[in-house]
C-alpha positions in Angstrom: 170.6 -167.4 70.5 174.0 -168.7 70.4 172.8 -172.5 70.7 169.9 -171.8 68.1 172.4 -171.5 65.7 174.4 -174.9 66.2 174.3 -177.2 63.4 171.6 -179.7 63.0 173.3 -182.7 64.9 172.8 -184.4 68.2 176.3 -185.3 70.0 176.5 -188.2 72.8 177.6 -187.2 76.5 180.6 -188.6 77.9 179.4 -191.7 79.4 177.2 -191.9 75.7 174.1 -192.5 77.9 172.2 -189.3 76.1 172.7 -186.9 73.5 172.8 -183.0 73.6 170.4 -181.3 71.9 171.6 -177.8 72.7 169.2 -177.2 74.9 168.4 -180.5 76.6 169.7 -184.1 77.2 167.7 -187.3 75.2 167.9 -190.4 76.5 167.3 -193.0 73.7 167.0 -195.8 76.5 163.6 -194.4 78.0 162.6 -192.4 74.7 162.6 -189.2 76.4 164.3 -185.9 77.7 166.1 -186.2 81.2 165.1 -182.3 81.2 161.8 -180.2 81.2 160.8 -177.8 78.3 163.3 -175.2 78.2 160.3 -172.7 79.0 158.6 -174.8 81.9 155.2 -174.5 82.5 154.6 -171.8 79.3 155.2 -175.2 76.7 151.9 -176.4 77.9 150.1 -173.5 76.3 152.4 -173.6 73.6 151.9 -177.4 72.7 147.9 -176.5 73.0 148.1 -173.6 70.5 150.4 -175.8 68.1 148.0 -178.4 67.9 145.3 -175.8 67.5 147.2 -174.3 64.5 147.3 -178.0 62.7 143.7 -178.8 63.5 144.2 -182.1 65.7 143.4 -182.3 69.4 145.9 -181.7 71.8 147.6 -184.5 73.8 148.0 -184.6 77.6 150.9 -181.9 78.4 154.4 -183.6 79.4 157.6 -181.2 79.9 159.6 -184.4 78.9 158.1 -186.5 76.5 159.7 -186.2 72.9 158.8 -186.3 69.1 155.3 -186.6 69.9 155.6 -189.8 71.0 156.7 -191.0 67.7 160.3 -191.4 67.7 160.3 -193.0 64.2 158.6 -190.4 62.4 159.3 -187.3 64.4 162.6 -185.0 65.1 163.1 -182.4 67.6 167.2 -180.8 66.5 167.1 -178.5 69.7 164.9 -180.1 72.2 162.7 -177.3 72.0 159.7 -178.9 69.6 159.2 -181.6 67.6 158.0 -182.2 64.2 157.5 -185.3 61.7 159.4 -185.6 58.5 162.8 -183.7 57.2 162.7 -180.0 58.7 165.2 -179.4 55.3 163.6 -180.6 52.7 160.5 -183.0 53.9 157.0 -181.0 53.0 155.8 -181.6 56.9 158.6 -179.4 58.1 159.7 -175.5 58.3 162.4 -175.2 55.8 165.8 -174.1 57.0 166.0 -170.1 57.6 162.7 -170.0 58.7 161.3 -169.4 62.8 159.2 -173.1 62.5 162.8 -174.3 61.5 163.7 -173.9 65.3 160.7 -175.6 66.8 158.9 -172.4 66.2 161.3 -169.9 67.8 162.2 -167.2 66.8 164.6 -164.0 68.5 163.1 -160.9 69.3 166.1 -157.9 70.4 167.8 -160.6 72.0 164.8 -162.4 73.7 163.7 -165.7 72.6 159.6 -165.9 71.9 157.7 -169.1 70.2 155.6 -167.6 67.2 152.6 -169.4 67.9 151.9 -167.8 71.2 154.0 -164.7 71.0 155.2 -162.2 68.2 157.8 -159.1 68.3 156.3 -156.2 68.1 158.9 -152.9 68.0 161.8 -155.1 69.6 159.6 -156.3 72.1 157.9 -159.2 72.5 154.1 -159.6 73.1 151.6 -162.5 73.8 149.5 -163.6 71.0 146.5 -163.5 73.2 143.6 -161.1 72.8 143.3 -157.8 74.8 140.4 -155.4 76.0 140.4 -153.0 73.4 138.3 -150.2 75.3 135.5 -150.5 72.9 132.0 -152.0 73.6 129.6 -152.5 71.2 126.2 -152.8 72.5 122.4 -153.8 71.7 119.3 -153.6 73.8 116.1 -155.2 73.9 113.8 -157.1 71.3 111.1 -155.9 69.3 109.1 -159.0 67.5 112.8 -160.5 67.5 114.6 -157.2 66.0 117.1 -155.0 68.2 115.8 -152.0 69.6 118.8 -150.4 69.5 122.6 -150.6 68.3 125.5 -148.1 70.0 129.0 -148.4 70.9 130.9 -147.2 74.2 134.1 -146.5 75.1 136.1 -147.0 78.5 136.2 -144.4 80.5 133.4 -142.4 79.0 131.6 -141.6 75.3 129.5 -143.4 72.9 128.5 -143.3 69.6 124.5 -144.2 68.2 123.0 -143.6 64.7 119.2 -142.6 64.3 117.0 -141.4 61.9 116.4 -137.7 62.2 113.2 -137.1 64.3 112.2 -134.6 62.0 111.8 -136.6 59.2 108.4 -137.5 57.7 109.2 -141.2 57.8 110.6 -142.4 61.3 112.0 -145.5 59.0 113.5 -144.0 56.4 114.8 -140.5 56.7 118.0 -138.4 56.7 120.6 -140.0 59.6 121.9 -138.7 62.8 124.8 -139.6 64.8 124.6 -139.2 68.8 127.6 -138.7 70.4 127.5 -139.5 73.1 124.2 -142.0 72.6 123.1 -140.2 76.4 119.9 -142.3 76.1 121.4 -145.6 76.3 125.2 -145.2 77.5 125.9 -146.9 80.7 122.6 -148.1 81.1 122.6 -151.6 79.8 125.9 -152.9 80.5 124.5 -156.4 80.7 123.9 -155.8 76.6 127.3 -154.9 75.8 130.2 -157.0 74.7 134.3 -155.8 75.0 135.6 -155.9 71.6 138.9 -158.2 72.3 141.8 -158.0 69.7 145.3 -159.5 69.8 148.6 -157.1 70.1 150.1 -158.8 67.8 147.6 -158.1 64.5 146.1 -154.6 65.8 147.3 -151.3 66.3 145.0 -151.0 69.3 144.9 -147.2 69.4 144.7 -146.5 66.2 141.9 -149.0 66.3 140.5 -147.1 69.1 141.2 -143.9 67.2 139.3 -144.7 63.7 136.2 -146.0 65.9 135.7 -142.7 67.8 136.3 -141.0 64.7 132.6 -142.7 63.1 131.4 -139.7 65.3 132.1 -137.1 62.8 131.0 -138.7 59.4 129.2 -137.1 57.1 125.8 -139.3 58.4 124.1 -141.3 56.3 120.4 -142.1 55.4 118.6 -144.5 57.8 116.6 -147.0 56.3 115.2 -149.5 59.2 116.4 -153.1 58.4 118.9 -152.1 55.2 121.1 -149.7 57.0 120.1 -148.6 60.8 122.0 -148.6 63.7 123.0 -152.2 63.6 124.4 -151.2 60.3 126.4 -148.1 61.2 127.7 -150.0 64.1 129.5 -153.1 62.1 130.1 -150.4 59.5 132.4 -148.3 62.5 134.2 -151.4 63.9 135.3 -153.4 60.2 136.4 -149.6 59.2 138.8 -149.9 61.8 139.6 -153.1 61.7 140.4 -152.8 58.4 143.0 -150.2 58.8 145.0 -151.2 62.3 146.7 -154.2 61.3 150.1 -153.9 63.3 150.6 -154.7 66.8 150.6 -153.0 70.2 153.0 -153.1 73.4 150.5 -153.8 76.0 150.8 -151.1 79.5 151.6 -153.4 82.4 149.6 -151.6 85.4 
């Protein structure tokens, strides 16, 4: 971290054929650095999410080339990303203090991480990238273009399905029942289900995890096919959770 917090200046070699940058040489004779991205292959992904995050297509990936190919307009202080306009006070750039300010790097415990792929979560840092949560949610078949039926399953055993109680006069509008586990659909139609995917960096996996097993022991409510059945109780359990894991998660590497 020591050269992320040199002044913003460029200063000439010896010979004054480039410029240090901190972290790499510029040559202004070619209009390019004589050294690859400080983080090798890794800047290809990282110059694909930036361009992502502004909403403009990606150029082809090049470990050397500088200010985006516009040396007029762009600057890049530590030869670690560039970006057009004054990063101090011009409105296209971070502003000084924050991570953007350093090409969008950032320290985590000592470890350098760029903020558009990565994050630090707990001291430690953790791609951006989403992660199998454990949790399936799952519909089978089609009735005159309606769902059969809704459930959600859970690595390494259990589910969860809502129904209407089959004692009930009205098969389509009675007191609800949770099933857990669904037995009459779980593991049977894996071809129906779909892994719910989250990134570590905005979830709390487990707790995630957690609040979506715990749907299983709600007070049930009433079934009413088409305004609140399966389907419903399904979305209902996921968003639930969703809504109260924001946080991250330290992935376990196998």
């Amino acid at each position: 971290m020591v050269a992320l917090n040199k002044t913003y200046r460029k200063t000439l070699t010896p010979d004054r054929s480039a410029k240090d940058s901190g972290h790499r040489y510029y040559s202004p004779e070619i209009s390019r650095w004589l050294n690859r991205d400080p983080i090798g292959e890794r800047a290809f992904e990282v110059q694909e999410s930036r361009y992502h995050f502004i909403g403009i297509p990606s150029p082809s990936g090049n470990l050397y080339s500088s200010f985006d190919n516009k040396p007029v307009l762009g600057i890049d202080p530590f030869g670690l990303q560039s970006w057009s306009g004054n990063p101090i006070t011009g409105p296209q750039g971070p502003a000084q203090g924050d991570p953007g300010f350093y090409g969008g790097w950032d320290c985590c415990n000592g470890e350098i991480y760029h903020v558009l792929t990565e994050c630090c979560c707990r001291g430690r840092v953790v791609r951006r990238a989403p992660i199998d949560t454990g949790v399936r949610t799952c519909e089978h078949s089609y009735w005159f273009g309606l769902p059969q039926h809704a459930w959600i399953e859970f690595e390494g055993g259990g589910s969860i399905g809502f129904y209407p109680n089959p004692y009930g006069p009205n098969p389509f509008h009675a007191p609800g029942m949770i099933s857990s586990p669904d037995s009459s659909y779980e593991g049977g139609y894996p071809s129906d289900c779909e892994d719910v995917e989250l990134s570590p960096c905005e979830y709390d996996i487990d707790r995630f995890v957690t609040k979506v097993k715990s749907a299983a022991t709600i007070p049930p409510p009433t079934y009413v096919y088409g305004m609140y059945d399966c389907r419903h109780f399904l979305y209902d359990a996921i968003n639930n959770a969703l809504n109260i894991s924001a946080g991250c998660t330290i992935p376990i590497v196998p």
